[in-house]
DSSP file (Angstrom, degrees, kcal/mol; ACC not computed):
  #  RESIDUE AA STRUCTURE BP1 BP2  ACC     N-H-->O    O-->H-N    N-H-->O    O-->H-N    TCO  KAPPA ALPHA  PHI   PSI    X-CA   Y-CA   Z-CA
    1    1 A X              0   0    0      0, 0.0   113,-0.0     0, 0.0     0, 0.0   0.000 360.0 360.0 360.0 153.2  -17.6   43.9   73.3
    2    2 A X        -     0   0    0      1,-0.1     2,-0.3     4,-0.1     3,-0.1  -0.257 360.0-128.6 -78.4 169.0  -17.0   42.7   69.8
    3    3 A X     >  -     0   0    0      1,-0.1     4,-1.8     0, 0.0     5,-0.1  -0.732  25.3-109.1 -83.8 155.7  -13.9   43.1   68.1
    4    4 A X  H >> S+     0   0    0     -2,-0.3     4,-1.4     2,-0.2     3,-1.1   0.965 121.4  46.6 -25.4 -76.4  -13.5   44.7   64.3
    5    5 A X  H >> S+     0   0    0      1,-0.2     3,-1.1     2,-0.2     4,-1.0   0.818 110.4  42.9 -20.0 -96.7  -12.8   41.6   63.2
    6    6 A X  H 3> S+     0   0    0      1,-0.2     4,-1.3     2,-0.2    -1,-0.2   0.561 118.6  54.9 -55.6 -17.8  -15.5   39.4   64.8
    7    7 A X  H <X S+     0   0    0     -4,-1.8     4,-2.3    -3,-1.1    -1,-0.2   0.980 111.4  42.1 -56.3 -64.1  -18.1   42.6   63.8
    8    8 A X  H <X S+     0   0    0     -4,-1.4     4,-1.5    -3,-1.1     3,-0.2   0.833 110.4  56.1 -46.9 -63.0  -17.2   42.4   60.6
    9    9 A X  H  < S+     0   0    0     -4,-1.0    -1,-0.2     1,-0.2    41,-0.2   0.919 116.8  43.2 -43.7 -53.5  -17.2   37.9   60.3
   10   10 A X  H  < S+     0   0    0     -4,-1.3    -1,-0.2     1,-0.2    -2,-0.2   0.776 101.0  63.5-120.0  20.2  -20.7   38.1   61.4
   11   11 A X  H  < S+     0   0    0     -4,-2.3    -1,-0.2    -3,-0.2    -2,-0.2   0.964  85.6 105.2 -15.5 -81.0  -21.7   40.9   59.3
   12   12 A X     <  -     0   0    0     -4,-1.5     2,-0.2     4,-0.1     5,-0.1  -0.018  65.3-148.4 -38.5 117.8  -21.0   38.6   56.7
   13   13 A X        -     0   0    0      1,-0.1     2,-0.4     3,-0.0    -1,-0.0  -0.388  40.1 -74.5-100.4  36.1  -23.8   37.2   55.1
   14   14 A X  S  > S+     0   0    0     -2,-0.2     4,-1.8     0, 0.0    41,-0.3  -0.888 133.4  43.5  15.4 -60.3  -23.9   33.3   53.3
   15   15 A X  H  > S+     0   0    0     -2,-0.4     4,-1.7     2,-0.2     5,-0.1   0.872 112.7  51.0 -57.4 -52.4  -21.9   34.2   50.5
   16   16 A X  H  > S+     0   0    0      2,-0.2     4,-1.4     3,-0.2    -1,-0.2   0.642 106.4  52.4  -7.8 -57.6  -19.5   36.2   52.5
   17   17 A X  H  > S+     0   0    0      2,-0.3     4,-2.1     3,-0.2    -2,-0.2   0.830 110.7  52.1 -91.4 -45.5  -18.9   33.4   54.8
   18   18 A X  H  X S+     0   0    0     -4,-1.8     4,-2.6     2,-0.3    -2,-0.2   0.890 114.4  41.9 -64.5 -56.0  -18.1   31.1   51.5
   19   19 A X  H  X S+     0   0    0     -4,-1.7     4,-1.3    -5,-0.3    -2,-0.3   0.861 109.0  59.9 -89.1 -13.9  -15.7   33.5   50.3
   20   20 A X  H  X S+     0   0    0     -4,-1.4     4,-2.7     2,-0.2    -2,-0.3   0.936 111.6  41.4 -41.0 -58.9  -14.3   34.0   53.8
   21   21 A X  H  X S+     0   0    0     -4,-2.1     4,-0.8     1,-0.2    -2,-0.2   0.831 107.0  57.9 -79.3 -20.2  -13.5   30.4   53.8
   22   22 A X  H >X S+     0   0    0     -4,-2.6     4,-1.7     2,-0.2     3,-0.5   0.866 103.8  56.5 -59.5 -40.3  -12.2   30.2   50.3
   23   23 A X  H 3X S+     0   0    0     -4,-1.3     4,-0.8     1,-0.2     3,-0.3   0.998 103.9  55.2 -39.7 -75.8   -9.7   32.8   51.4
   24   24 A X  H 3X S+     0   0    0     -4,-2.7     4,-2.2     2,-0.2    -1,-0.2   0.708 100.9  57.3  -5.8 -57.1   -8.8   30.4   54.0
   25   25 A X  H <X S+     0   0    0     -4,-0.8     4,-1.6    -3,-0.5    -1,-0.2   0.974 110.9  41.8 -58.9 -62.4   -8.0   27.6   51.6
   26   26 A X  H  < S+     0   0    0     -4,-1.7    -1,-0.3    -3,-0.3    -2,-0.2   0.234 108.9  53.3 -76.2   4.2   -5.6   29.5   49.8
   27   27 A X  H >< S+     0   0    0     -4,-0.8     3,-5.8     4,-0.2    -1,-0.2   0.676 109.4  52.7 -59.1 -66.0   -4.0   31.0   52.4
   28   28 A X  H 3< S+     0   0    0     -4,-2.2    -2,-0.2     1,-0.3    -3,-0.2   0.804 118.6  38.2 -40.0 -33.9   -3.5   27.1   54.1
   29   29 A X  T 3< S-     0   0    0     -4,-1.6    -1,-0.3    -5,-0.1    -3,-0.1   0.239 115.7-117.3-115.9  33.1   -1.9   25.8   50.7
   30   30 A X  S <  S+     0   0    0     -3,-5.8    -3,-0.1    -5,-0.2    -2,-0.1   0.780  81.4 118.6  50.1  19.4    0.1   29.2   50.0
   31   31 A X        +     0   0    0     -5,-0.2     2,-0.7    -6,-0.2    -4,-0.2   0.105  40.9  94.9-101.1  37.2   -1.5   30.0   47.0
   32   32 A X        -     0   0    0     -5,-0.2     7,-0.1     1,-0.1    -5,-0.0  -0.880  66.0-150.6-116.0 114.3   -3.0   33.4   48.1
   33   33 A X        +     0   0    0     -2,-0.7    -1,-0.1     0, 0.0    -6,-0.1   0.806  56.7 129.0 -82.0 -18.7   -0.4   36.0   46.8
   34   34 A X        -     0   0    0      4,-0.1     2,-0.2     1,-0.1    -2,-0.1   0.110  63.5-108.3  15.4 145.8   -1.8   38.6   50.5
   35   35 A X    >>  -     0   0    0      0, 0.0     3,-0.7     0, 0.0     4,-0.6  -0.357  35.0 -91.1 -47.9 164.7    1.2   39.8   52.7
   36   36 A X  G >4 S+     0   0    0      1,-0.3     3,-1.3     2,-0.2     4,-0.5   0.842 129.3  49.2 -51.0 -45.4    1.8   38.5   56.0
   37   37 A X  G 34 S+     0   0    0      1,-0.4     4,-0.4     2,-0.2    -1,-0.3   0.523 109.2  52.6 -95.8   2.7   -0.3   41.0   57.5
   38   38 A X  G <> S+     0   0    0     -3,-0.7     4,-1.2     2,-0.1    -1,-0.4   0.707 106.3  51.3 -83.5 -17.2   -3.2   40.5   55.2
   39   39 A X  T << S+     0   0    0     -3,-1.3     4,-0.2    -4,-0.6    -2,-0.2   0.303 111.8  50.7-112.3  -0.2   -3.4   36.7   55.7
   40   40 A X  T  > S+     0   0    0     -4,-0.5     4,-1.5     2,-0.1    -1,-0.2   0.626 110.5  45.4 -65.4 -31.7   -3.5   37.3   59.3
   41   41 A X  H  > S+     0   0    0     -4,-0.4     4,-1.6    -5,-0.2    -2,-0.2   0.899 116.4  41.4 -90.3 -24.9   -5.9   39.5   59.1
   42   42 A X  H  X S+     0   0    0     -4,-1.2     4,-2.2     2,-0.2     5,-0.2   0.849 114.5  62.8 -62.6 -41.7   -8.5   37.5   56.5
   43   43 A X  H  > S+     0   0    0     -4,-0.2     4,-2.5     2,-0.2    -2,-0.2   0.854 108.4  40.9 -54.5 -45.4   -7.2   34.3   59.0
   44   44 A X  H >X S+     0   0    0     -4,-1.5     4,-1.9     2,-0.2     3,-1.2   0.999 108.2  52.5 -42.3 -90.8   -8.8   36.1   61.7
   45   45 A X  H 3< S+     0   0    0     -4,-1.6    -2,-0.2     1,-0.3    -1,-0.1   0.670 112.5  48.8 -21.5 -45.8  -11.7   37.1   60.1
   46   46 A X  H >< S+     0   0    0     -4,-2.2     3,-1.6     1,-0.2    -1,-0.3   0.955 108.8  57.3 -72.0 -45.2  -12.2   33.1   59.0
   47   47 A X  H << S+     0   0    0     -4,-2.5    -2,-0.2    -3,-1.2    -3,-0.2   0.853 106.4  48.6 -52.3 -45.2  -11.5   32.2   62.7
   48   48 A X  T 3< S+     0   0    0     -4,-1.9    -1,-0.3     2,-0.0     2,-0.2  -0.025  76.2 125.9-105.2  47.7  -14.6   34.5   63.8
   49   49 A X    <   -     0   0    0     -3,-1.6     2,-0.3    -5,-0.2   -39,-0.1  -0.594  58.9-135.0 -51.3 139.8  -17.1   33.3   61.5
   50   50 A X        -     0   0    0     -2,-0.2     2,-0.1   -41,-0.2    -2,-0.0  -0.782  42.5 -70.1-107.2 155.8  -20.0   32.2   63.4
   51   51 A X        +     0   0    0     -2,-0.3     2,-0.1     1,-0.1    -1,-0.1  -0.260  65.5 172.7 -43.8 102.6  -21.6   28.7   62.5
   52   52 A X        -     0   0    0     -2,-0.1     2,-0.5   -38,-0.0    -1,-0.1  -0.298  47.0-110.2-114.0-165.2  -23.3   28.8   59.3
   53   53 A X        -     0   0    0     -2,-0.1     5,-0.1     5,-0.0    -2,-0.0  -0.763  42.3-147.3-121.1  79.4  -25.1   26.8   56.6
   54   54 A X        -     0   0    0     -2,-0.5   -39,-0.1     3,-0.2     5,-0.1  -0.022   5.4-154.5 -42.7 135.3  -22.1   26.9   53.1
   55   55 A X  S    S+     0   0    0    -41,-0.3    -1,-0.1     3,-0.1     3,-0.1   0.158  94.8  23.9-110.9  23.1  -24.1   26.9   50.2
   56   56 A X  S    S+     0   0    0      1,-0.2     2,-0.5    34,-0.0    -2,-0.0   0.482 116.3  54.3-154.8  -3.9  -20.9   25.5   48.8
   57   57 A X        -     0   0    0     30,-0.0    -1,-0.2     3,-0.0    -3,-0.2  -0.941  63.4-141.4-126.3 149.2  -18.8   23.8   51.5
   58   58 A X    >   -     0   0    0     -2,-0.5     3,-1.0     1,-0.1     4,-0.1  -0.662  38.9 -92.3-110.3-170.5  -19.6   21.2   54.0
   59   59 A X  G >  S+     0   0    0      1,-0.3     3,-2.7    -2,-0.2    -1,-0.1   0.761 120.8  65.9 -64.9 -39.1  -18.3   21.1   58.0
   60   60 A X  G 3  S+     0   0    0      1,-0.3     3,-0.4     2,-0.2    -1,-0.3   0.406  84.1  66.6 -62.1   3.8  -15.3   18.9   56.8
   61   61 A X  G <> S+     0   0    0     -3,-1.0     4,-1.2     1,-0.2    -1,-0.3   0.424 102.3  50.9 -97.2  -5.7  -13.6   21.9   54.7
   62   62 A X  T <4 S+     0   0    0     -3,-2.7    -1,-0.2     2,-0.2    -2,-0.2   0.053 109.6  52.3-127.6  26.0  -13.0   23.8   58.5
   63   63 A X  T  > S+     0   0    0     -3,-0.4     4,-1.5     3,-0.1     5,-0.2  -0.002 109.8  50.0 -98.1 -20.5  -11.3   20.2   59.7
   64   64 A X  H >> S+     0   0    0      2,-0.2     4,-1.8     3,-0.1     3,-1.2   0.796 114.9  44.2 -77.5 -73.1   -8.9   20.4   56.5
   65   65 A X  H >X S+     0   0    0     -4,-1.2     4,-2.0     1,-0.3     3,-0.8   0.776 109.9  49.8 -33.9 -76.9   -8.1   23.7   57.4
   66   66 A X  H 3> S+     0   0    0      1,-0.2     4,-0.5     2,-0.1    -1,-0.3   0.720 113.6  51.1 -40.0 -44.8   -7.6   23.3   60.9
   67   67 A X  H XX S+     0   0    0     -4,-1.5     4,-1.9    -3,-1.2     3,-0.7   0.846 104.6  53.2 -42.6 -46.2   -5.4   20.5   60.0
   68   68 A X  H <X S+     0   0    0     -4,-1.8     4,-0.7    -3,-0.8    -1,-0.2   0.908 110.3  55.3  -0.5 -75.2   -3.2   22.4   57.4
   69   69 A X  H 3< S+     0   0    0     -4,-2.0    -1,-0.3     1,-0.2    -2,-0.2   0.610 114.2  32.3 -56.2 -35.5   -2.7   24.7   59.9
   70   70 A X  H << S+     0   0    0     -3,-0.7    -2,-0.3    -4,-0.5    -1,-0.2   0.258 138.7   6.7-121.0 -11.7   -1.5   22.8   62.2
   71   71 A X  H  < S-     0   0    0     -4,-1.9    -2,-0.2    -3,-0.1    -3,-0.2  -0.026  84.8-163.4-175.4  54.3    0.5   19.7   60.8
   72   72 A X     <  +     0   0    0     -4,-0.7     2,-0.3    -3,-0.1     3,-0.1  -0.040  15.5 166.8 -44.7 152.0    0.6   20.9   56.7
   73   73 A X     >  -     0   0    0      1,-0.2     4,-1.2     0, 0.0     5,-0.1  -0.950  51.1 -96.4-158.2 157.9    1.4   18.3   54.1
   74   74 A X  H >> S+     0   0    0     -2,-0.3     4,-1.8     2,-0.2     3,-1.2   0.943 121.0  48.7 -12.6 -84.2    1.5   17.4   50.4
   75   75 A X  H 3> S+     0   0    0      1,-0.3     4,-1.9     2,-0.2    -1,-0.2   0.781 105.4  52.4 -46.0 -41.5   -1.7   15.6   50.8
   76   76 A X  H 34 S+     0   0    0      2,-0.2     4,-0.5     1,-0.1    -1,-0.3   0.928 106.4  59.7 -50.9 -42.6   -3.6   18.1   52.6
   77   77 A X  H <X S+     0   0    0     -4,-1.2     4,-2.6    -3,-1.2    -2,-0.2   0.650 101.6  52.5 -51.6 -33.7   -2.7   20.7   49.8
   78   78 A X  H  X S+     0   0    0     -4,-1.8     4,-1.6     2,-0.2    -1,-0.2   0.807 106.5  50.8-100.3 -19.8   -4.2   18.8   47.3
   79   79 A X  H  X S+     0   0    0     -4,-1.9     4,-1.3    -5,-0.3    -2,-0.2   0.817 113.4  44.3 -71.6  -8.5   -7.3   18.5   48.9
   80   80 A X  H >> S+     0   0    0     -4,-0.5     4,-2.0     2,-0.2     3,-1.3   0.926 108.5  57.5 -80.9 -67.2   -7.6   21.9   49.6
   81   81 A X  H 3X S+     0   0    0     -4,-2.6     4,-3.4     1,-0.3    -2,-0.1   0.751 104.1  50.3 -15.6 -70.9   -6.5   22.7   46.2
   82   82 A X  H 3X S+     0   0    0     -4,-1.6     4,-1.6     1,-0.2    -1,-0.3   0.849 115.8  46.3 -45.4 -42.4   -9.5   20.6   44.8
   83   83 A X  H <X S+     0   0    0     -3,-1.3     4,-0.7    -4,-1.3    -1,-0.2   0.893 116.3  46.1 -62.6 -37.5  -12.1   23.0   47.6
   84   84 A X  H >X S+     0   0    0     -4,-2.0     4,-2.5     2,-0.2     3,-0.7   0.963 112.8  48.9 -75.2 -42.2  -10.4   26.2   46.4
   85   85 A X  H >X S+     0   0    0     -4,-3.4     4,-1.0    -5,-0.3     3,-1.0   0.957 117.7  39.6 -42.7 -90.9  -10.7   25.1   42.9
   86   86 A X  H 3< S+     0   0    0     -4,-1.6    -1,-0.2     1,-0.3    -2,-0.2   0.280 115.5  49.3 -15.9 -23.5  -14.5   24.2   43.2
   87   87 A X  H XX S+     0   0    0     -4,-0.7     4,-5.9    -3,-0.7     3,-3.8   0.795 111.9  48.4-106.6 -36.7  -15.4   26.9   45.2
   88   88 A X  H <X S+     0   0    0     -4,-2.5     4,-0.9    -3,-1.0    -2,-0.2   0.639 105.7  65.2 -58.3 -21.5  -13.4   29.9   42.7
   89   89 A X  H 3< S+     0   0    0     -4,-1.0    -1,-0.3     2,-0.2    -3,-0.2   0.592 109.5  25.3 -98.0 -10.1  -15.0   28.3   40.3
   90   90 A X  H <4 S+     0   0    0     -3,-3.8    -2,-0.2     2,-0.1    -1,-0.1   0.737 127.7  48.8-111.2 -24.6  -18.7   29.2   41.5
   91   91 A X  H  <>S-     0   0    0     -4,-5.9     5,-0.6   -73,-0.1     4,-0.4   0.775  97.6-159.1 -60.9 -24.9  -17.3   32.9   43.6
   92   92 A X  T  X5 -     0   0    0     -4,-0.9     4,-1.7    -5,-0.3     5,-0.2   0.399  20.6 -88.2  39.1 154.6  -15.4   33.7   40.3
   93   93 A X  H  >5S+     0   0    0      1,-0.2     4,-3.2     2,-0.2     5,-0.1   0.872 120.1  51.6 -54.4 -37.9  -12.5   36.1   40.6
   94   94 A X  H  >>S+     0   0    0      2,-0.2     4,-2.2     3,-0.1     5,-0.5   0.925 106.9  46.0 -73.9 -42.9  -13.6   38.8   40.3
   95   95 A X  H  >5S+     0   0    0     -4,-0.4     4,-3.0     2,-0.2     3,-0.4   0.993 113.0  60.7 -70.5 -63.2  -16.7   38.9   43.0
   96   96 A X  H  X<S+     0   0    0     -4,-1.7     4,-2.4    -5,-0.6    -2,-0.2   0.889 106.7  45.3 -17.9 -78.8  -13.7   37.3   45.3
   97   97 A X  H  X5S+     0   0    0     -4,-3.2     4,-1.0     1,-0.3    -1,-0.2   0.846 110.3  53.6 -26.7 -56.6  -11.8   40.7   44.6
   98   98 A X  H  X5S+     0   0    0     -4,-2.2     4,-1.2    -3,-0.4    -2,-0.3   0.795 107.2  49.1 -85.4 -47.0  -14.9   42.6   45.3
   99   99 A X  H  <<S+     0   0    0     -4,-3.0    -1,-0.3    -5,-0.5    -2,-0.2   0.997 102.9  59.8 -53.3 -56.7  -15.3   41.0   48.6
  100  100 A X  H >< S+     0   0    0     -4,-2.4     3,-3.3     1,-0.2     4,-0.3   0.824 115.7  40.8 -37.2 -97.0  -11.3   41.6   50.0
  101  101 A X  H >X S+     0   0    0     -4,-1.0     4,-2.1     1,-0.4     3,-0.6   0.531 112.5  48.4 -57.7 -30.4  -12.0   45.3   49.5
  102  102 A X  T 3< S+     0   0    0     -4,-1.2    -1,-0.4     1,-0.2    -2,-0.2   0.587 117.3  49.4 -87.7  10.0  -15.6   45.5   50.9
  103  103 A X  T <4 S+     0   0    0     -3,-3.3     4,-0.2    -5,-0.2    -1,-0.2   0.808 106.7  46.6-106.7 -13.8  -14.2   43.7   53.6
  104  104 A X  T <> S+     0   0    0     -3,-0.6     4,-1.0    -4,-0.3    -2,-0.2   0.691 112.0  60.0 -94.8 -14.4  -11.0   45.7   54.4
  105  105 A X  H  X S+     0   0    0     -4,-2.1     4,-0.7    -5,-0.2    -1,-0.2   0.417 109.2  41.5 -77.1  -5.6  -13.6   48.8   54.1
  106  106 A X  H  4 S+     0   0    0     -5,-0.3     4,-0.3     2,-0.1    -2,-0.2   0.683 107.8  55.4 -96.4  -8.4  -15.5   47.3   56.8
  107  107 A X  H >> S+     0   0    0     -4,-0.2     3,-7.7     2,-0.2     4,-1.1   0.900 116.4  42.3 -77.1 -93.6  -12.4   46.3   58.9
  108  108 A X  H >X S+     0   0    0     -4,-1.0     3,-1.8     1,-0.3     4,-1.2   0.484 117.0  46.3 -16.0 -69.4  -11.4   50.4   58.6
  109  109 A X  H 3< S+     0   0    0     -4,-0.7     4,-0.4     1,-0.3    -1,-0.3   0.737 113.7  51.4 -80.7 -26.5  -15.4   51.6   59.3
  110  110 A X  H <> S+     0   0    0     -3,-7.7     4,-1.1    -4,-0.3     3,-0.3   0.769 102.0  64.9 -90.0 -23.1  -15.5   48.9   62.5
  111  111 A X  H << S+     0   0    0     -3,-1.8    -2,-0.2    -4,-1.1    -1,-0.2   0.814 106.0  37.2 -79.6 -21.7  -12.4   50.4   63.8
  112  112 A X  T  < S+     0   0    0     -4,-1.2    -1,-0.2     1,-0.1    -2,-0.2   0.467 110.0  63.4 -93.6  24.7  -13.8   53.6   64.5
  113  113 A X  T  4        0   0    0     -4,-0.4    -2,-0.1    -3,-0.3    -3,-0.1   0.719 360.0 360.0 -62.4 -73.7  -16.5   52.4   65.4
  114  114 A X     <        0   0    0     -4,-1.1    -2,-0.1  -113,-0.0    -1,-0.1   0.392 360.0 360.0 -53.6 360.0  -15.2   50.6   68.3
């Protein structure tokens, strides 16, 4: 059986999945201003994305990340910068906002679900 989470991730539809992974970015270079327990739970969420086709990133933005995560540096940061930058810039802020919440109101509706 699915989790909430992993319901929710493949919910998500192209656009979704894009601002799923933008989340990502800016969690991975600490520019995402989230609590702990929100950037776990969007971290998640990026983790059970199922394999898509980005209509703005390509496979090598989910090998920065996984690297980040795992052995962060100056130089990693500023290539995610430059993908978070590029990618905010076609999500805008505001539809980014409007994603978090329809996605922590799907978290909530997939846990009693479950």
């Amino acid at each position: 059986m699915m989790s909430p989470i992993e319901k929710v991730a493949t919910s998500l539809d192209t656009f979704g999945r894009d601002c799923a992974v933008t989340v990502a970015l800016k969690i991975s270079d600490d520019s995402c201003k989230m609590d702990e327990e929100q950037r776990a739970v969007f971290m998640s969420l990026y983790d059970a994305l199922p394999p898509y086709k980005s209509e703005i990133f390509d496979n090598a933005v989910h090998d920065l990340i996984c690297e980040t995560r795992n052995t962060p540096n100056s130089s990693l940061y500023a290539c995610i910068k430059k993908e978070r930058e590029m990618a905010m810039a076609i999500i805008t802020k505001e539809r980014m906002k409007s994603f978090k919440s329809s996605v922590r109101a799907a978290l909530i509706i997939a846990q009693f679900q479950s």
